[in-house]
C-alpha positions in Angstrom: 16.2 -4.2 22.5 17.6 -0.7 21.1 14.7 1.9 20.9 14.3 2.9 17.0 14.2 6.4 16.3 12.4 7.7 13.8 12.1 10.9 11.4 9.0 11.8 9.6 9.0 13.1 6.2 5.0 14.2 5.2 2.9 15.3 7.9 -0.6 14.9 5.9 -3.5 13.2 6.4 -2.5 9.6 6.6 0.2 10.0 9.8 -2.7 11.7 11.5 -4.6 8.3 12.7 -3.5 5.9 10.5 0.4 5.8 10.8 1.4 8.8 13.1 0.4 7.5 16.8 2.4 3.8 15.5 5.8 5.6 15.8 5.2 6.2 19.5 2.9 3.7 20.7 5.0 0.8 19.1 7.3 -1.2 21.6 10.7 -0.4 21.5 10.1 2.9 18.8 10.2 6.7 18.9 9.2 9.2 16.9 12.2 12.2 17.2 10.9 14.8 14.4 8.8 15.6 12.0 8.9 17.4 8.2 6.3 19.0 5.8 7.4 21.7 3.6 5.1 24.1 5.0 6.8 24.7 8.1 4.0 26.0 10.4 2.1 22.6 9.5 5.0 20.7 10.4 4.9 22.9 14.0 1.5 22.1 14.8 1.8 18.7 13.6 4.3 18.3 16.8 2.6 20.3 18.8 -0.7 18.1 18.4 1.4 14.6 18.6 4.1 15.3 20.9 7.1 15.2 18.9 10.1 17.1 19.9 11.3 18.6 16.7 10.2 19.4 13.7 11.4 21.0 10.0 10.4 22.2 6.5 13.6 20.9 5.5 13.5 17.1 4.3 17.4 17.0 4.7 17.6 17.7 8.4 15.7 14.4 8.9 17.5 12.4 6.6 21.1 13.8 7.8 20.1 13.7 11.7 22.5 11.4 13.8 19.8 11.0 16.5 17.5 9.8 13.8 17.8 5.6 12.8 14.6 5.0 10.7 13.0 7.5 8.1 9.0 7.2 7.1 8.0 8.7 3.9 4.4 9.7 3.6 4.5 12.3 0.7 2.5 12.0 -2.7 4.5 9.3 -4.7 5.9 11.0 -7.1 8.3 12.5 -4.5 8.6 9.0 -3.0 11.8 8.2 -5.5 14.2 11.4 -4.6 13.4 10.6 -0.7 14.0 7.1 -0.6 17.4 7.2 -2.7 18.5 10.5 -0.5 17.4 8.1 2.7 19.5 5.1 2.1 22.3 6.9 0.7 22.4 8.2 4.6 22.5 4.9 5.2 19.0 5.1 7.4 16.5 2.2 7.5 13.3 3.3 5.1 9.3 3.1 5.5 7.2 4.6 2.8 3.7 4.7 1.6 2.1 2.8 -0.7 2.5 3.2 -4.3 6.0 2.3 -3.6 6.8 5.1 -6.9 5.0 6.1 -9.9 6.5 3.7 -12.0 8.0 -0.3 -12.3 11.7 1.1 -13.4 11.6 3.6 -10.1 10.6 0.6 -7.7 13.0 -1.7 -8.8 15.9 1.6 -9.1 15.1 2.0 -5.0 14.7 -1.5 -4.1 18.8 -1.9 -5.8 20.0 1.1 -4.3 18.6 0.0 -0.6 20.2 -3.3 -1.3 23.5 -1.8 -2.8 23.7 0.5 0.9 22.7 -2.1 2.7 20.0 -0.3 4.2 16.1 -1.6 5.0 13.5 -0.5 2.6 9.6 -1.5 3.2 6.7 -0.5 2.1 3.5 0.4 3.8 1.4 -2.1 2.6 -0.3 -2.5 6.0 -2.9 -4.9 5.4 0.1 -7.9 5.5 0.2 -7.3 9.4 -3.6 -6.6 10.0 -5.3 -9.1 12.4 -8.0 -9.2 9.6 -5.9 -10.1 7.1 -3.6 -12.4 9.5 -7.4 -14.5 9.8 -8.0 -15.1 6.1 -4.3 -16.3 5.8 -4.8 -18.6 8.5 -7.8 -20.7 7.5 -6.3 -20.7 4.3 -3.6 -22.5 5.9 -6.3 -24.7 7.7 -7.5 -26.0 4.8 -11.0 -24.5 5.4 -11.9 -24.0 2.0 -10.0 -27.1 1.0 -7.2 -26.1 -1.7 -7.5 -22.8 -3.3 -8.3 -23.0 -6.9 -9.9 -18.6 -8.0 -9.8 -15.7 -6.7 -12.0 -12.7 -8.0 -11.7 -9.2 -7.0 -14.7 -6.4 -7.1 -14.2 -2.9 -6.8 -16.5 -0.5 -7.0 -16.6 3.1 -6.2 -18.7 6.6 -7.3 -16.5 9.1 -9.5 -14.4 11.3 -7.3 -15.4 14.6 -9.6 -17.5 15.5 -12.2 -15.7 16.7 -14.7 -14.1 19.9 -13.1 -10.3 19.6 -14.8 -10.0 22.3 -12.3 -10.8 20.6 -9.2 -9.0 16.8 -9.7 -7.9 15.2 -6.9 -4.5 15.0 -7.2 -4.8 11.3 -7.0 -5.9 11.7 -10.8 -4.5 14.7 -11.6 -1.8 14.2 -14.8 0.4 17.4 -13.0 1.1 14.8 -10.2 2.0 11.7 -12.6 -0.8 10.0 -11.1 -1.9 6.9 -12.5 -5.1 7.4 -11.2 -7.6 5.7 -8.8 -7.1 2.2 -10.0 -3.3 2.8 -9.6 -3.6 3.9 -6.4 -6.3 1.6 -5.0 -6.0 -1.8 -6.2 -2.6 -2.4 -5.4 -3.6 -3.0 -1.8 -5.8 -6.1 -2.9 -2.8 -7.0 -5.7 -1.0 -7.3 -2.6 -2.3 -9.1 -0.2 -3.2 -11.4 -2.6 1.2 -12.1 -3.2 0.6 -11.9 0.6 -2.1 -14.8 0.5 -0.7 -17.4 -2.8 2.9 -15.7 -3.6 4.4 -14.1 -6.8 2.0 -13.4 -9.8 3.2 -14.7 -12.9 1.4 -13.7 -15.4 -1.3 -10.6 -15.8 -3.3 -9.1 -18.9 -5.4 -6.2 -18.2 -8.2 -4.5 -20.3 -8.2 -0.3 -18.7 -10.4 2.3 -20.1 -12.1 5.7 -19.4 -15.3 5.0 -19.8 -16.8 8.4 -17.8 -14.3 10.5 -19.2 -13.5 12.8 -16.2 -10.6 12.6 -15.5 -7.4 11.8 -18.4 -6.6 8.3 -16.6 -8.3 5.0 -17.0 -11.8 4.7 -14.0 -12.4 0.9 -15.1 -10.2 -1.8 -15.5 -11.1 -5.6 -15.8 -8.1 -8.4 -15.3 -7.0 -11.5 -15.2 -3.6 -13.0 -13.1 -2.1 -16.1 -12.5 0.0 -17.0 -9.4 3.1 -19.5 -9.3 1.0 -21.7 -6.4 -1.3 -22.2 -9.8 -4.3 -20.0 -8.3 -6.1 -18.1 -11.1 -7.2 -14.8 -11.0 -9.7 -11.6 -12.5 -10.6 -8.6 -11.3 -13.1 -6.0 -11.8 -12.8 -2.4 -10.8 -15.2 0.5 -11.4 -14.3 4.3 -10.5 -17.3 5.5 -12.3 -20.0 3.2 -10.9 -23.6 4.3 -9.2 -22.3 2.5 -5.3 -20.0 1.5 -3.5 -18.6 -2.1 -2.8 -15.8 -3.8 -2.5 -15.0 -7.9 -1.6 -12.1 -10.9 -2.6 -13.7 -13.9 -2.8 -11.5 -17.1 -2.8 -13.1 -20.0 -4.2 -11.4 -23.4 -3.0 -12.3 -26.9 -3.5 -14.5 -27.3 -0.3 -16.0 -23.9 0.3 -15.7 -20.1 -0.6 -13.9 -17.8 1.5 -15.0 -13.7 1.0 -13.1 -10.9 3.0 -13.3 -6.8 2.2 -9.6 -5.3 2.1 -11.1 -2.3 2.4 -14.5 -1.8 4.8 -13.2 -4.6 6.7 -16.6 -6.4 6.8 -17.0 -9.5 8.7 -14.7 -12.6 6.8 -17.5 -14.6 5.1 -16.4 -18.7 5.4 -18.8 -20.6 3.2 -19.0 -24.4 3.0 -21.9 -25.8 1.5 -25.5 -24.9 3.5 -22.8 -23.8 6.2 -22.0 -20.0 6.8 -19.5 -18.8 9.4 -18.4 -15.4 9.9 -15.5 -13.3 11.9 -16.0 -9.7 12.8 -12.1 -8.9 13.1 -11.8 -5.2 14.4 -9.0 -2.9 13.1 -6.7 -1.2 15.6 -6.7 2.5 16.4 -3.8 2.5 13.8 -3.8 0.6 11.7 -0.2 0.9 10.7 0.7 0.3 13.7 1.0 -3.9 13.3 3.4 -3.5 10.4 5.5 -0.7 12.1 6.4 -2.9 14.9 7.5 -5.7 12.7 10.0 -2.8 11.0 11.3 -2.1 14.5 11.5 -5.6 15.6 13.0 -6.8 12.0 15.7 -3.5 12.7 16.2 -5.3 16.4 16.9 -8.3 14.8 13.6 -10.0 16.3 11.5 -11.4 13.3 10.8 -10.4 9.6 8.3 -7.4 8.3 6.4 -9.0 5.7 6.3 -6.0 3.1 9.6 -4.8 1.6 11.2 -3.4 -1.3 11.3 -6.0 -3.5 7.3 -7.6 -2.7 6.1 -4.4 -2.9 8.2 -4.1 -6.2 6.6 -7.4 -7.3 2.8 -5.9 -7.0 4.1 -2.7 -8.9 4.8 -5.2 -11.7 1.4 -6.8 -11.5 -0.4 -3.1 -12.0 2.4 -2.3 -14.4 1.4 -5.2 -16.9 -2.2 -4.7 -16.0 -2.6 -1.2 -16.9 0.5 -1.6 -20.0 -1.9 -1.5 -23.1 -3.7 1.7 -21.8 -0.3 3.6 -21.0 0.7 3.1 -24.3 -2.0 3.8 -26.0 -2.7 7.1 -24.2 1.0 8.2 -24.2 0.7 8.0 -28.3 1.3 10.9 -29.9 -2.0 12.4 -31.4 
């Protein structure tokens, strides 16, 4: 097995714990520098994790001989110009989730990865979590018989109160964010094409109902997959708690999981309740990275790439459609 070496481009909060420690505790991986634009962040990024180099330049990672893989962790609307610029080098690509701001930048990266022949996923984690890896497999046991509905409920507290000053950037319009639902449900989205495959159809009814923030905090859906499994969904970003589950309705029981909290995996079959407490490990991006680095050894597959990341930026593309284009109007 060759030892992947890898180049860092975003040194922010989700490499801390959640990605970071993956590059080097992976088998058969290395982390060989690191980038943020403020370069004395970047320097005590390395310091703090062990990394030999580091850069405020994004183009000394991207051009580096010594570097084979590149992991992009910046905002998203930056994720576009780094990914194009990465496999033009020819390098092997990771990079957070949203994939890009919009459909017609996804599909724009996934073509130019395939057209240099160069690896793109997409850090849609949850496809390689133990957790996850469970509900997938008593699916396939048949323990809720066949799978018929799936419902999705998402609620959360609004990030501000109406401080235009103070957005998150997550919902900020100086970003191009698409907001919380954007940047949220996509996860679930996704591990449901994980789970039942390709959506083929989706119709989604966004508003702003707390108007904090310019981009939609409630959104109710409905989806169908090719397997025939039907689909709705119902997510609040302006609600009084906090809660999230799936539930999967099948024809001999009910199986409910949290994408999210990670709450026990809730197996019901008739009178009959099972659980499984699945624990997360330390990083959880860790699972998924190794499947990159096997998949570059030539050892096995990673489940999320380009193009099914592309697929769940269609899904929230047609889902949130109607609102876009009624708030991009001219007034």
């Amino acid at each position: 097995m060759t030892v992947i070496r890898w180049g860092l481009i975003g040194c922010g909060d989700v490499t801390e714990v959640k990605s970071g420690p993956g590059f080097r505790k992976a088998e058969n991986s290395e982390l060989v520098a690191v980038m943020r634009r403020n370069g004395d962040l970047a320097r005590d990024y390395a310091r703090r994790h062990g990394v030999a180099r580091w850069t405020d330049d994004a183009n000394d990672i991207i051009a580096a001989p010594d570097i084979d893989a590149v992991y992009i962790a910046t905002r998203p609307d930056s994720h576009k110009d780094y990914v194009l610029r990465a496999v033009a080098a020819r390098k092997a690509v990771y990079v957070e989730k949203p994939m890009a701001l919009t459909l017609e930048d996804c599909r724009e990266m996934t073509a130019a990865a395939a057209t240099a022949g160069a690896p793109l996923f997409v850090a849609y984690y949850r496809r390689a979590l133990p957790y996850c890896l469970k509900v997938r497999d008593l699916l396939a046991d048949g323990a809720i018989g066949r799978p018929a509905a799936v419902q999705i409920r998402h609620l959360a507290r609004l990030p501000v109160e109406g401080s235009p000053e103070a957005l998150p950037w997550r919902v900020d319009p100086a970003f191009g964010s698409g907001g919380l639902f954007f940047e949220t449900a996509c996860h679930a989205l996704d591990i449901l094409d994980f789970l039942f495959g390709p959506v083929t159809a989706a119709r989604g009814f966004p508003t702003n109902v707390a108007g904090a923030y310019p981009p939609e905090d409630t959104v109710t859906a409905a989806f169908s997959f090719e397997t025939g499994v039907t689909g709705s969904g119902v997510w609040c970003f302006a609600a009084d708690e906090e809660s999230e589950a799936v539930e999967i309705v099948g024809t001999a029981g009910r199986l409910r999981f949290h994408p999210f909290t990670f709450q026990p995996i809730r197996l019901a079959r008739g009178s009959t309740v099972e659980e499984f407490a699945i624990a997360n490990p330390p990083h959880v991006q860790q699972p998924l990275i190794q499947t990159i680095v096997d998949e570059l050894n030539g050892a096995g597959r990673c489940p999320s790439t380009g193009e099914s990341a592309t697929r769940t930026a269609w899904v929230t593309a047609e889902i949130l459609k109607d609102y876009r284009l009624r708030t991009e109007e001219p007034r």
